[in-house]
C-alpha positions as CSV (number, residue, x, y, z in Angstrom):
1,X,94.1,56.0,-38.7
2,X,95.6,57.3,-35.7
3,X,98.4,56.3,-33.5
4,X,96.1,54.8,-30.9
5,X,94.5,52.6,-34.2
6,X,97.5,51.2,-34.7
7,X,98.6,49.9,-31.1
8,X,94.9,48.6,-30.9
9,X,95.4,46.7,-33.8
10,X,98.8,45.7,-33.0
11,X,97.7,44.7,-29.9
12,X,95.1,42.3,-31.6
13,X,97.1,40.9,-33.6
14,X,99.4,39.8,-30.6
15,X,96.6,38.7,-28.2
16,X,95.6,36.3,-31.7
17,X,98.9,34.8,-32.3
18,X,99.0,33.9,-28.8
19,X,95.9,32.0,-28.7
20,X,96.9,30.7,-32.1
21,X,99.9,29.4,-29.7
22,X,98.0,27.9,-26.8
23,X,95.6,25.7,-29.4
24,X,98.6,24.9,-30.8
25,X,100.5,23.7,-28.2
26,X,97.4,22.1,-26.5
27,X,97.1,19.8,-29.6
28,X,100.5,18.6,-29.5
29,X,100.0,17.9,-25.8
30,X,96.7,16.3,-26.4
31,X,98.5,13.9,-29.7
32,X,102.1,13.4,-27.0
33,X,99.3,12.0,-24.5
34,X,97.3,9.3,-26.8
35,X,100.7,8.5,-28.0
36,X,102.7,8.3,-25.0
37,X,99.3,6.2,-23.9
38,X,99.8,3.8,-26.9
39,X,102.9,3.2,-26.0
40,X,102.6,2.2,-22.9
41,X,100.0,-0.2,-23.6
42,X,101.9,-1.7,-26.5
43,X,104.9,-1.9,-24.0
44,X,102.7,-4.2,-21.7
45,X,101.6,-6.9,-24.4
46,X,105.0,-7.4,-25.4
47,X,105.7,-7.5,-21.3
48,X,102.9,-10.2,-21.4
49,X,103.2,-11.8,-24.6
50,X,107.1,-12.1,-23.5
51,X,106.2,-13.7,-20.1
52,X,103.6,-15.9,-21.4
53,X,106.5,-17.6,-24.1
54,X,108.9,-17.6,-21.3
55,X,106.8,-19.6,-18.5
56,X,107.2,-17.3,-16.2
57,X,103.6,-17.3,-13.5
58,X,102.6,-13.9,-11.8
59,X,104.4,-14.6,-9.3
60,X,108.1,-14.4,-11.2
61,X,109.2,-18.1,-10.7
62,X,109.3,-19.9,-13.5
63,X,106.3,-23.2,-14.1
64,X,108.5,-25.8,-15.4
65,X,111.6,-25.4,-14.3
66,X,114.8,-28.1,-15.3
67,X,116.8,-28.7,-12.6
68,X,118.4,-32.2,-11.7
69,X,115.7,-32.7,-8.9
70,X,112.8,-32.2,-11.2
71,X,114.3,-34.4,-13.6
């Protein structure tokens, strides 16, 4: 094994580690996403299940209100 072995080899062994790296890092990216995306979308049925409890209509006012000229 000559010198020129041994920086081909070391030289494999980095180009590996870094591809090693990208999968890696592009599997956490891929989990962040469906997690940040779960999230979200559990963040919007409390938002709904919230508004529905509260009375509150798409529009923001609320259905029922109490004031002393509905009463």
């Amino acid at each position: 094994m000559n010198v020129d072995d041994v920086v081909a080899a070391k030289i494999a062994a980095a180009a590996r580690r870094a591809e090693e790296g990208k999968r890696r890092r592009a599997a956490f990216a891929a989990a962040r996403k469906r997690g940040l995306v779960l999230r979200h979308a559990a963040k919007l049925r409390h938002l709904n299940s919230v508004r529905e409890t509260d009375g509150i209509n798409d529009l923001g006012s609320q259905e029922n209100p109490t004031t002393e000229e509905n009463q």
